[in-house]
Steps between C-alpha positions, in 0.01 A plus 500: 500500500663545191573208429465130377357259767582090472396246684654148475311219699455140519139487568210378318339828548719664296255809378402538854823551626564776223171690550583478866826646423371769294208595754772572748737723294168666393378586812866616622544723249210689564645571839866541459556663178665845524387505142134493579307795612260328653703274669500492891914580481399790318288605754712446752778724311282766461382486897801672620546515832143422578448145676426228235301175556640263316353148355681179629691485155608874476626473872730199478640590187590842673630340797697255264628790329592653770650182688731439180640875509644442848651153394687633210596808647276735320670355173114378415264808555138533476482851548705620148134515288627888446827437362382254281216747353789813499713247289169433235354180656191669575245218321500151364865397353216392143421858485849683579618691221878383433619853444436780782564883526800544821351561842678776738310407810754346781491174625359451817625174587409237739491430867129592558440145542595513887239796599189273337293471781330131560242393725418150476210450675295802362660431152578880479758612280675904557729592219761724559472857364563524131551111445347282269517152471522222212503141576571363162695216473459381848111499477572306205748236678224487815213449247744165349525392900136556547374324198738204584328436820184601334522169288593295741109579649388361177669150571775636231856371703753566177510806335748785376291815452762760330379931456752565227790307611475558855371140675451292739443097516347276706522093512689404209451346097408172440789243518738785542727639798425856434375757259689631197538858521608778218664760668613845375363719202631259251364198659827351406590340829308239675522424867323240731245609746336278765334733708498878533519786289680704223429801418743735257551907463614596170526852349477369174136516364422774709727762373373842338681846413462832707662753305871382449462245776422130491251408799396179664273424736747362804590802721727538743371618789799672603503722199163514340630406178513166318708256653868541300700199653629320218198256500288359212262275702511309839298208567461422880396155681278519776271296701222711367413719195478820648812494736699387156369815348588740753820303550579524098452906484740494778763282318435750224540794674848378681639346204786217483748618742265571797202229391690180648462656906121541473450215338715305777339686762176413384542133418416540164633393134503773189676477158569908336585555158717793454495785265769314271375157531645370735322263765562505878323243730517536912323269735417114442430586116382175315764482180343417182671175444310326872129502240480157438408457116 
């Protein structure tokens, strides 16, 4: 996925718990990667309007998908896999060249999200005409929440499994109250975390040059274009992985002034960094100085 995988556990099976780990992200890579062409999203992509049968694991992440879009008010959208390719995320952030000649294709925007078709007990998927779909960070939160309760099968009760920086916990540390968490790109702040999730959206190590402009890979569905709202990164708190990563490209996408009502609305907690520095918290934040040393 792109990314660095740890797994903290207490459990005397230590190197079972990691290759079980592993095995997971493995295996749902191989089915949700937009980056794959073998991959069974990419098949589903390229089936159009035709009537897809989807596994178990391609069908609830598209239903989670879609299930997030309608609770942040299309401010999360699956469906913007064409805008990110028209603004040069078209493979693997490893192999994106940093400098790229300008497009002049239009954005196309999002909203496509509400004419996905679902049937749940067929598991058939209908895309709507000229829509593409990439799942990206939230397959990567739901693959955290499944290999949580994946451990748990293996006897393995406390454990922080973290895809990089996004993670979720379950039971807590030995002799402590909670887990010690870096937050943020710096991984200057620390926050207490008993249960849950984090999960952050920065546009700062995925950044690249299209001509004279500077892209990122957080879009805002209303326009198409990277998100420009005066945000660095936002870091959302969430019961689970994957609704803290739809809920921080939200955050992102809304920026500081607008952030605090969807995060009330939604009882969550996020922290945003803005584009000068400065840092915003809304919800029941943890502050730094509640870590017991």
């Amino acid at each position: 996925m792109g990314t660095d995988v740890h797994v903290v556990a207490l459990s005397r099976r230590i190197d079972v718990a990691a290759d079980t780990v592993h095995a997971l992200f493995v295996a749902w890579e191989r089915i949700l990667s937009r980056f794959r062409p073998d991959s069974e999203l990419s098949a589903l992509n390229q089936a159009g309007r035709v009537p897809f049968v989807a596994s178990p694991i391609l069908f609830d992440a598209v239903v989670t998908a879609v299930s997030a879009a309608a609770a942040t008010g299309g401010l999360f959208d699956p469906t913007l896999l064409l805008d990110l390719e028209r603004v040069g995320y078209d493979r693997s952030f490893v192999d994106l060249p940093t400098a790229q000649p300008e497009t002049r294709l239009a954005p196309t925007g999002g909203g496509a999200w509400r004419a996905i078709e679902l049937d749940r007990s067929t598991r058939i998927i209908v895309l709507p005409r000229d829509a593409a779909i990439d799942l990206g960070g939230i397959a990567k939160g739901m693959a955290v929440d499944a290999a949580l309760d994946l451990l748990e099968t293996i006897g393995v009760e406390s454990a922080l499994v973290s895809a990089g920086g996004d993670l979720a916990v379950r039971g807590l540390p030995p002799k402590l109250g909670s887990w010690h968490v870096a937050v943020g790109e710096d991984g200057g702040t620390t926050v207490p975390l008993v249960r849950g999730a984090l999960a952050t959206s920065s546009r700062v190590r995925r950044a690249w040059r299209q001509g004279d402009l500077e892209r990122h890979h957080i879009l805002d569905p209303r326009t198409g274009e990277p998100a420009r709202s005066g945000v660095r990164e936002a870091t959302v708190a969430a019961a689970t992985c994957a609704r803290a990563e739809a809920a921080a490209k939200a955050v992102f996408v809304l920026g500081p002034t607008l952030a605090g009502d969807l995060v009330g609305r939604n009882g969550l907690a996020a922290r945003i960094v803005t584009d000068d520095g400065r840092t915003a918290t809304f919800g029941p934040w943890p502050q730094p100085s509640e870590v017991a040393a």
